[in-house]
N, C-alpha and C positions, 0 to 999 in steps of 0.2 A: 583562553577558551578551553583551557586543557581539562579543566573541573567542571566545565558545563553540564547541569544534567539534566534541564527542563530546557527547550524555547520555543515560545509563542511568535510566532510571527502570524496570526490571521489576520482575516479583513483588510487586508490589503493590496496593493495592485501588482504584486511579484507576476513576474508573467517568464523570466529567467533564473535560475538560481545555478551558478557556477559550479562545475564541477570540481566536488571534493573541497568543495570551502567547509565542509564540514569534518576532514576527514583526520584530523589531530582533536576533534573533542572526544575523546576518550572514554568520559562517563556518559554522554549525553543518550539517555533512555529514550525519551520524548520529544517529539517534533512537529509542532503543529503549524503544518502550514494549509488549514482548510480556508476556501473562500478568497483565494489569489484567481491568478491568472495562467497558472502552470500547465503548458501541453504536455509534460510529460512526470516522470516519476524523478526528482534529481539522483543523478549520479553521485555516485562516492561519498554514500552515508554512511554514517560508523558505522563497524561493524556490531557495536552495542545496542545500538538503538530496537527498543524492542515494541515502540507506539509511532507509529508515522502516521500523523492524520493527513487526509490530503483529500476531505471532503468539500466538494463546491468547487475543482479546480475545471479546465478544460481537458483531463485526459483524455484520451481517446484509442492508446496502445498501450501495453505492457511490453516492454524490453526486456528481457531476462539478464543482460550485464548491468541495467538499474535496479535488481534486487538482489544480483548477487550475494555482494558482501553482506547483506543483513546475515550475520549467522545467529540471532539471537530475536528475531522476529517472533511476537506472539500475537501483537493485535495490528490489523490493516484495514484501515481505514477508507474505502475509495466509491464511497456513497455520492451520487450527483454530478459524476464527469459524463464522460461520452463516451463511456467503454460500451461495446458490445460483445467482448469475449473474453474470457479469461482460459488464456494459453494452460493444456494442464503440466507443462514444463515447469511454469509459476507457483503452482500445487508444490511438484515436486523439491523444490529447491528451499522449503519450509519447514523441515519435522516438528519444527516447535511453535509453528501459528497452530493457534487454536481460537480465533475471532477475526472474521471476515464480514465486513459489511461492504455489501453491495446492492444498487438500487436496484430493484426489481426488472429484470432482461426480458425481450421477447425469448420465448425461450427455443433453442433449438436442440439437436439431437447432440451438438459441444458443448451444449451448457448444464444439459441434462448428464450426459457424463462426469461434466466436475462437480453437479449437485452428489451426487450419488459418491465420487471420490471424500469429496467435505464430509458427509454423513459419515462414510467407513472411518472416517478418522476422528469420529466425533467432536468435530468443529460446528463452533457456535457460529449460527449463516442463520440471516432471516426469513420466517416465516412466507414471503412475498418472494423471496426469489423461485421460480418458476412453478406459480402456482396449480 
């Protein structure tokens, strides 16, 4: 798995994914695990990986040691889970995302603050988030 550099794993019923079973793929860019059953963000992703979809799962938090190691993060994917906040610790731990999709939030005066962070950093964020 040491040359992996795409894996699809959607539409299926992942609801666990093992900490750091990923974490000898060395190349692997892309990870699509949208449309499982994931409560959370998996642990111990290469630090390569710079496409994590993870749209349609069950999130519902952000852990800041599950994105740690992304040091090469540029697009995040977390469209259709059950977040309702994005910690701006999560912001910080990024320099090089520049595409964030997220399903449109009630919005509050947290959310309105990371809008406004995203914007200064001229990150791609959709039009629907806090209208």
């Amino acid at each position: 798995m040491k040359q992996l550099k795409h894996l699809f794993l959607e539409n299926n019923t992942i609801w666990n994914f093992e900490a750091n079973a990923l974490s000898n793929s060395v190349h692997l860019t892309n990870l699509a695990l949208e449309w499982n059953l994931l409560s959370s963000i998996p642990d111990g992703l290469p630090e390569c990986l710079f496409h994590p979809d993870l749209k349609g799962n069950c999130i519902e938090d952000i852990q800041e040691q599950e994105l740690r190691s992304l040091k090469c993060l540029q697009v995040l994917n977390l469209r259709m889970n059950k977040l309702t906040f994005l910690p701006q610790i999560t912001l910080d731990l990024f320099p090089r995302l520049r595409t964030l999709y997220l399903d449109p939030w009630n919005c509050s005066c947290e959310l309105l603050r990371v809008k406004r962070t995203l914007l200064a950093r001229r990150m791609e964020i959709s039009d629907k988030l806090c209208n």
